[in-house]
C-alpha atoms as one frame of an Amber mdcrd trajectory, in Angstrom:
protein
 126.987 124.690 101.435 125.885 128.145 100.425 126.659 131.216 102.464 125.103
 134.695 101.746 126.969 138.050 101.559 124.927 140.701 103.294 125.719 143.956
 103.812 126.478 144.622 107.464 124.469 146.414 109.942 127.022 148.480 110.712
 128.461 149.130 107.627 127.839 152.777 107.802 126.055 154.830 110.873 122.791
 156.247 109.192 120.022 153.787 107.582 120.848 155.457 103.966 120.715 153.185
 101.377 123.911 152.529  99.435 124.806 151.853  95.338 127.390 148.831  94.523
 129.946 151.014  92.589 132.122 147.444  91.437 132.661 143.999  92.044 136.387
 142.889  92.140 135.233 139.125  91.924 133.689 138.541  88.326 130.711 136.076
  88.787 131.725 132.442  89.480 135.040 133.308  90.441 136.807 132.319  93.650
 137.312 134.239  96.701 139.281 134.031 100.327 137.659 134.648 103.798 138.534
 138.629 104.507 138.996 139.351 100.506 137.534 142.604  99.289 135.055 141.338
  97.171 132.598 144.991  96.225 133.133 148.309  97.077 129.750 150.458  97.956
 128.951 154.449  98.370 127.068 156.139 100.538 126.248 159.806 100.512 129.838
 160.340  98.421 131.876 157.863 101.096 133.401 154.774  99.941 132.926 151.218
 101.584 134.128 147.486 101.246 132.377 144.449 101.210 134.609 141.550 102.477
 133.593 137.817 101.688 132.642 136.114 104.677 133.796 132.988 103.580 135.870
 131.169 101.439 134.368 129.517  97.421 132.850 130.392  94.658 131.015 134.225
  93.971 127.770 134.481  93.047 126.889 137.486  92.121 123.140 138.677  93.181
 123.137 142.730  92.809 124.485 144.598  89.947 126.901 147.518  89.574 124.871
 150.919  90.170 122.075 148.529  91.905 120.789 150.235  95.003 121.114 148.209
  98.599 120.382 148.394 101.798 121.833 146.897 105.341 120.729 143.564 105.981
 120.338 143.022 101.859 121.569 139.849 100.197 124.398 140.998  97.634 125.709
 137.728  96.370 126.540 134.198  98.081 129.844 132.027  98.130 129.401 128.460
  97.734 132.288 126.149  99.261
């Protein structure tokens, strides 16, 4: 079963788009429900992207790619 990592709706209050400044999962590697798996900024402020599940990372988005809420980053596969 695949799950996707999206970044929340209400990650941040205004619809500006964010950049993925790291991933602290390489690709393929394994991650726990809750773990802080990317960090984001917008406009200068700092976010992080927990893993909604628990598997195996799949990375979809790159360091310095440019996202959006709602976007697909990545998916976990259990």
């Amino acid at each position: 079963m695949s799950i996707e990592v999206r970044i929340p709706e209400d990650m941040w209050e205004e619809d500006s788009e964010a950049v993925i400044t790291s991933w602290f999962v390489s690709n393929g590697g394994s991650v726990n429900e809750g773990d802080v798996i990317a960090e984001l900024m917008v406009e200068k402020i700092q976010h992080e992207l927990s893993a909604p599940a628990s598997g195996t990372l799949s990375i979809g988005k790159d360091i310095d790619e440019v996202v959006a809420k709602g976007d697909v980053v990545a998916t976990i596969t259990a």
